[in-house]
C-alpha positions in Angstrom: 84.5 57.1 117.1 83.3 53.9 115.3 83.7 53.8 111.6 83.7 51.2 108.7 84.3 51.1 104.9 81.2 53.1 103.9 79.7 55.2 107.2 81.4 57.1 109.8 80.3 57.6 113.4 81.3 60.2 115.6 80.0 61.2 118.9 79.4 64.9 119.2 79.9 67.1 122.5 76.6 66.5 123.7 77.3 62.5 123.0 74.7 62.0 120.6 76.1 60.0 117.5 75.7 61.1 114.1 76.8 58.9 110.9 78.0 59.9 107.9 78.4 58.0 105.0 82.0 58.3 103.8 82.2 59.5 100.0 83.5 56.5 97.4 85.9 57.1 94.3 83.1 57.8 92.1 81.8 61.1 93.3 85.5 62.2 94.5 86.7 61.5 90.8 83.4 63.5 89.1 83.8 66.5 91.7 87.8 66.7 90.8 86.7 66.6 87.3 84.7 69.7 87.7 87.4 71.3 89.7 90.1 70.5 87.0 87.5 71.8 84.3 87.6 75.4 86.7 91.2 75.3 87.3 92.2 74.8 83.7 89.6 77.9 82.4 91.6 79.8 85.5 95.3 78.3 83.8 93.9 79.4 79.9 93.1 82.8 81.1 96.7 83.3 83.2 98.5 81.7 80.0 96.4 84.4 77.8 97.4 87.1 79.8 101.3 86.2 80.2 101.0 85.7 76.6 99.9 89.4 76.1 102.3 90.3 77.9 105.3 88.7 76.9 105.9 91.1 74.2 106.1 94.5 76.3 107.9 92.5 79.4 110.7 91.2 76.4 111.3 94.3 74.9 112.9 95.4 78.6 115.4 92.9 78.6 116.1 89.0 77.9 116.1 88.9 81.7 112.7 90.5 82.2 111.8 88.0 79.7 113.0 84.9 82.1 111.6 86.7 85.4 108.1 86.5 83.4 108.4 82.9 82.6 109.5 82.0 86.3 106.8 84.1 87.6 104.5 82.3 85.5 105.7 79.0 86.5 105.7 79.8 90.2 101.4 81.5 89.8 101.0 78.2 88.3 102.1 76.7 91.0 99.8 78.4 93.7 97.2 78.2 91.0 97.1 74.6 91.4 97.9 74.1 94.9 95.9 77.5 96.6 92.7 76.5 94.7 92.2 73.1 96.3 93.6 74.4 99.6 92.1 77.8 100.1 88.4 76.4 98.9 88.4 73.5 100.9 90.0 76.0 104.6 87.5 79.1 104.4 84.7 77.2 102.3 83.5 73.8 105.0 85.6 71.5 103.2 84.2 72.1 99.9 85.6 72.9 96.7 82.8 73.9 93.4 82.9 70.4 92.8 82.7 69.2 96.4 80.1 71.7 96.5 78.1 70.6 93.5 77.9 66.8 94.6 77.2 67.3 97.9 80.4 66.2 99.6 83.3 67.5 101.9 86.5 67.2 103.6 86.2 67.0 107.5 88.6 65.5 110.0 88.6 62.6 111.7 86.6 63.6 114.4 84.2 65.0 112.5 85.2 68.7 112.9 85.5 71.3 110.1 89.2 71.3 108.5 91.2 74.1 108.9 94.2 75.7 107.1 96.8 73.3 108.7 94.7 69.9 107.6 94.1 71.4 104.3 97.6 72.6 103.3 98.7 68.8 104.7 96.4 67.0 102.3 96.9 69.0 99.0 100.6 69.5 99.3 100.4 65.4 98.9 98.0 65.7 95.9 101.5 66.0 94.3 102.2 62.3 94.6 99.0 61.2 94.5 98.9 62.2 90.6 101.8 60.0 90.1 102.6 59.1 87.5 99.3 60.5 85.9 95.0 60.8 86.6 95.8 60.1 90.3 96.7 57.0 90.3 98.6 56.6 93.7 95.5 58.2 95.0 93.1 56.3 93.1 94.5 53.0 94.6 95.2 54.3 98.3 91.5 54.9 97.8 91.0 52.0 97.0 92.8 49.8 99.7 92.5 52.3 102.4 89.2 51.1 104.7 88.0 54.4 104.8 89.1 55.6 101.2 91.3 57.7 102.5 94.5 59.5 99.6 98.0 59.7 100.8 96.7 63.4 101.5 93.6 62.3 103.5 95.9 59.7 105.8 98.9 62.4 106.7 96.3 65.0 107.2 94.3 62.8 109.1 90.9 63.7 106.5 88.0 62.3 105.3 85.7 63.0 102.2 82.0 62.2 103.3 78.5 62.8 101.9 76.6 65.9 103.1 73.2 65.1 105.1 70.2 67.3 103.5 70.0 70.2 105.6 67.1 71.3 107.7 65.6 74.7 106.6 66.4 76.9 110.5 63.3 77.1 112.2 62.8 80.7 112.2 63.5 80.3 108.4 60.2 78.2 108.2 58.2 79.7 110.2 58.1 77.2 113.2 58.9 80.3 115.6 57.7 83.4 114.4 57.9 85.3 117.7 61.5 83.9 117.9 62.5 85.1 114.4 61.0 88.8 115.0 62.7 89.3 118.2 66.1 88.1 117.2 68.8 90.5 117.5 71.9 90.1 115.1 73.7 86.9 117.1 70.3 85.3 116.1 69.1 84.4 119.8 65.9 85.5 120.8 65.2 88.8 122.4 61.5 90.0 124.4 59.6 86.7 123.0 56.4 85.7 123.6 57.7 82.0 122.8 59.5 81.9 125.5 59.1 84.4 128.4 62.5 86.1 130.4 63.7 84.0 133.2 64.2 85.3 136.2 67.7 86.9 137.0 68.5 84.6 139.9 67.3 81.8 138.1 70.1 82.6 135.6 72.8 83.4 137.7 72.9 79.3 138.3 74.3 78.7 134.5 77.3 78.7 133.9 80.0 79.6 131.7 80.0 75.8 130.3 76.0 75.5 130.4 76.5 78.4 127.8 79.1 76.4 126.2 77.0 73.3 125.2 74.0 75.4 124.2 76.3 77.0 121.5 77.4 73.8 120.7 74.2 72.6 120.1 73.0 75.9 118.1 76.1 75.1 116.0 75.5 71.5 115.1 71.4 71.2 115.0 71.3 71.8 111.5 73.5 68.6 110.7 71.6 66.6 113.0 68.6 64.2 111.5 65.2 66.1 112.8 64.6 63.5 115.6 67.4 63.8 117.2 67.6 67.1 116.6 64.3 67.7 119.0 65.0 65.0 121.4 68.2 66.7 122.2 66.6 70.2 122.0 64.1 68.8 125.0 67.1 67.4 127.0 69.3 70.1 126.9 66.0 72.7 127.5 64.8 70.3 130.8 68.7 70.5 132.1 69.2 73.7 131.6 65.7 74.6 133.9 66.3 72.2 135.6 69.7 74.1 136.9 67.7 77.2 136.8 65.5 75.6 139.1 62.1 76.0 136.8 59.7 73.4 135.5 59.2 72.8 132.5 56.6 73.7 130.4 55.2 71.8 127.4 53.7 74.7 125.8 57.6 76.3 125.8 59.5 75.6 122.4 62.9 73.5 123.7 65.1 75.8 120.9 63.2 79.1 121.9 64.2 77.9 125.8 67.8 77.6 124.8 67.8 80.6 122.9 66.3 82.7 125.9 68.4 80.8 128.6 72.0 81.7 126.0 70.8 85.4 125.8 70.2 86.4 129.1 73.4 84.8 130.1 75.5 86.6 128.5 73.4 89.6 129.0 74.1 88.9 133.2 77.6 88.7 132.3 77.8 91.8 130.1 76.0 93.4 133.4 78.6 91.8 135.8 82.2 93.0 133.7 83.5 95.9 135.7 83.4 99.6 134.4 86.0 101.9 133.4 88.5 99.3 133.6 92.6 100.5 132.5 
């Protein structure tokens, strides 16, 4: 991985390098702007509600009045931390503001964060606040050559700018026959754009032959269009290639990859033993 002040390169699993230009103080602070807006209509309506409360809870007991105000304290808490966290785990990175100017949080590899990296990075939006309008974080931005927060460099996170997705193939038309015959994983199923290989001809992919296919299927729509289809035609010549087939130009390279992933695991469905226990 090669990376400067302003782009990021990584090197996928198929060693094809994509950049991505790394997001600048400016769009960070106007996308946290928008999430503090949404946080603090979420805070108005908890306050409101403890509020409402406050008189049934106190006429309990003093005590049930104190448990009420710790309980608010403590929702307040999550509120702040949860929202940032929980968004940016199960949502690509992105919170509603990411979301809105087209950036996210990924890891320094390039991967999607998970739970772990995001629970690291916000539970040190604490000090990056200090002493107030993030300005620890706002000056680690600043000096850090990737503008990483003290979050971003103990979770070991960036915050880039999203590439314009492609519109999927099948979603514009580009393979019909494909899209009609999908089943519900999405590969294809009796195609006319791409006919079934023969059985022994698949029985020479492997486990790991499946493996990059996914791998490509999961990363074409980041990729920019060329390389997109020049790696679609390399992987689709290796994998008949090991199949032992020419290629032919008439044959879609996705459809071929689609066709070659289905019928593998189709062989191994056919090859697990029955009635096991």
């Amino acid at each position: 991985m090669d990376a400067n002040a302003d782009q990021l390169s990584i090197d996928t699993p198929e060693l094809v390098p994509i950049a991505l230009p790394v997001a600048g103080i400016g769009s960070r602070f106007v996308a946290l702007l928008i999430d503090m807006l949404i946080w603090l209509a979420a805070v108005a309506l908890l306050t409101l509600l403890s509020w409402w409360l406050r008189p049934a809870v106190a006429a309990f007991s003093k005590i049930s009045a104190q448990w009420q105000a710790a309980v608010y304290v403590f929702v307040l808490f999550v509120l702040n931390w949860g929202y940032f966290t929980l968004f940016e785990a199960f949502w690509g990175g992105r919170t509603p503001g990411k979301r809105l100017f087209g950036i996210r949080v990924i890891q320094r590899s390039g991967r999607s964060i998970g739970l772990l990296e995001s629970m690291a990075r916000n539970l040190l939006r604490f000090v990056d606040q200090i002493p107030f309008c993030y300005a620890v974080g706002a000056i680690a931005i600043f000096v850090t050559r990737q503008h990483q927060r003290l979050g971003d460099l103990v979770a070991g996170t960036l915050v880039v700018r999203e590439q314009a997705q492609e519109t999927p193939l099948w979603a514009a038309g580009a393979l019909p026959e494909v899209a009609a015959a999908a089943g519900p994983d999405g590969l294809a199923r009796d195609s006319g754009a791409c006919p079934a290989f023969p059985p022994t001809a698949v029985a020479r992919l492997t486990a790991d032959d499946l493996m990059v296919i996914e791998s490509f299927f999961a990363r074409r729509l980041d990729l920019p269009e060329a390389t997109r289809h020049d790696l679609a035609r390399r992987l689709a010549d290796g994998v008949l290639s090991r199949m032992g087939l020419a290629s032919g130009p008439e044959l879609a390279p996705e459809a071929i990859l689609e066709r070659a992933a289905y019928q593998v695991r189709e062989l191994g469905r056919l090859q697990e033993p029955e009635g096991g226990g």
